[in-house]
C-alpha positions in Angstrom: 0.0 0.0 0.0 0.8 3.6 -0.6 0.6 6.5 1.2 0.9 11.0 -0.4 3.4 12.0 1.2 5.2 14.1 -1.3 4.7 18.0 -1.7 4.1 17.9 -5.4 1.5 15.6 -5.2 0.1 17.8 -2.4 0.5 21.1 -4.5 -1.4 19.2 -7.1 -4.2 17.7 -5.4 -5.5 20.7 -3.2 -4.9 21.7 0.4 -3.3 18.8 1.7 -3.7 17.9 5.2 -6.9 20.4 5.4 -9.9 17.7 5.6 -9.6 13.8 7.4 -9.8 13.1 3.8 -7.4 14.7 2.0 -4.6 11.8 2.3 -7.5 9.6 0.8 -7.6 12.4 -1.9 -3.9 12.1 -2.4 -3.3 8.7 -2.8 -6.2 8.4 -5.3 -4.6 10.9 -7.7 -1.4 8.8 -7.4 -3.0 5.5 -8.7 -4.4 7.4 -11.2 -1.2 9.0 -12.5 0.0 5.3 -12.1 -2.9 4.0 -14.3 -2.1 6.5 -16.7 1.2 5.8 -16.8 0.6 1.9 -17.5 1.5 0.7 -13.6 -1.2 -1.2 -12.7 0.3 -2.7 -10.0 0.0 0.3 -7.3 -2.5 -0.2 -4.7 -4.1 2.1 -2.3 -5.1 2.4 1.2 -7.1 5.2 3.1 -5.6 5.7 6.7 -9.2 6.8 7.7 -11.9 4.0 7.9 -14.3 6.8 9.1 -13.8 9.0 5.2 -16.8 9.1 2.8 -13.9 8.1 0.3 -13.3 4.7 1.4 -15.8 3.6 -2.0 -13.6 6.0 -4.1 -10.4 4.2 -2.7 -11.8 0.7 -3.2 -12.8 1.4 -6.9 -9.5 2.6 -7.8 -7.7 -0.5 -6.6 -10.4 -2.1 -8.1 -10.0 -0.7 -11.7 -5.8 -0.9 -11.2 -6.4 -4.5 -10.6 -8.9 -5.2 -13.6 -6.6 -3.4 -15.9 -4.0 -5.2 -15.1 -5.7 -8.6 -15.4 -6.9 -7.7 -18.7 -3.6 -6.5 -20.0 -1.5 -9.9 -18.9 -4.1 -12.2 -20.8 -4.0 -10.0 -24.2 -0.2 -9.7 -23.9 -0.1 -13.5 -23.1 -2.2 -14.4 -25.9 -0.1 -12.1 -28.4 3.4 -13.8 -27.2 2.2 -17.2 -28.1 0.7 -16.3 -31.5 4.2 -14.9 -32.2 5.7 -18.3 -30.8 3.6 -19.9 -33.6 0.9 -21.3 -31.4 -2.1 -21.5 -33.4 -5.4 -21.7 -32.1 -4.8 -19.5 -28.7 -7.6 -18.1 -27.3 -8.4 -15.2 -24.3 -10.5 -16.3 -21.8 -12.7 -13.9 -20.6 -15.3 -14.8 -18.5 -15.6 -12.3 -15.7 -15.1 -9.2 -19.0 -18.1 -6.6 -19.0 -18.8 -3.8 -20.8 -15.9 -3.2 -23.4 -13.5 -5.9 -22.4 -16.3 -8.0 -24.2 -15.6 -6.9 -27.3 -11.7 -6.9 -26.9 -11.3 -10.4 -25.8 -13.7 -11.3 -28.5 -11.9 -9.3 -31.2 -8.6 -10.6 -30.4 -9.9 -14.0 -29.8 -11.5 -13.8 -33.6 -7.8 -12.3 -34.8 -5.9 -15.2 -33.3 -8.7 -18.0 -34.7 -8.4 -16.1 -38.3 -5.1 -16.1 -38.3 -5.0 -19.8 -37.2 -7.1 -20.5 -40.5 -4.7 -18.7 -42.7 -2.0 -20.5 -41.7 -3.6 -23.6 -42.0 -4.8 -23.0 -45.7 -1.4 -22.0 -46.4 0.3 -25.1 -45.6 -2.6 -27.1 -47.0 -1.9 -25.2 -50.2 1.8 -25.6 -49.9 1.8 -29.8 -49.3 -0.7 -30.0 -52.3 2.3 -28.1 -54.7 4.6 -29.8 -52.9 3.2 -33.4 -54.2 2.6 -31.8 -57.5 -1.2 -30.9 -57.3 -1.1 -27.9 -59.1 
């Protein structure tokens, strides 16, 4: 877990240290400068359990965590198909909204590609035994 404790981030974020909240404020504009920046692997914490932004803390671990889920399987699916495994499919079972679609595209891309391949070589062992 995290905790603001630098100035800039304070400058940034507003009058730091002025509400019980404010270090809740803090550390949820750092996970999203670190979402932004492509680290999804920060995680938050809110020093008080008593702050109306306990939800806001939650969701932003939340979203770091769901990003960075959905990033490994779509870069693990593209690093076998470049390995030459045909066939490799995302699994996406818990997706909503968006994801959907992605996992579905990419799944589509990897099974069309799989086909291609396969026609080619069918193509190439049929010249191959003269079956032009």
């Amino acid at each position: 877990m995290i905790t603001a404790t630098n100035a800039n981030t304070s400058a940034a974020v507003g009058a730091a240290g002025s509400s019980p909240c404010s270090e809740c404020v803090q550390n949820c504009a750092l996970i999203a400068a670190a979402v932004a920046k492509g680290d999804f692997a920060r995680k938050i914490s809110c020093p008080n359990r008593a702050c109306h932004l306990t939800a806001l803390v939650t969701s932003m671990n939340h979203m770091a965590t769901t990003l960075s889920d959905y990033t490994e399987q779509v870069m693990d699916v593209m690093n076998l198909v470049v390995k030459g495994r045909l066939g490799v499919q995302a699994k996406h079972s818990r997706d909503q909204g968006i994801w959907t679609e992605v996992a579905s595209l990419l799944n589509r891309m990897t099974a069309e590609h799989s086909e291609q391949v396969r026609d080619i070589a069918i193509v190439c062992t049929a010249v191959a035994h003269g079956d032009l």
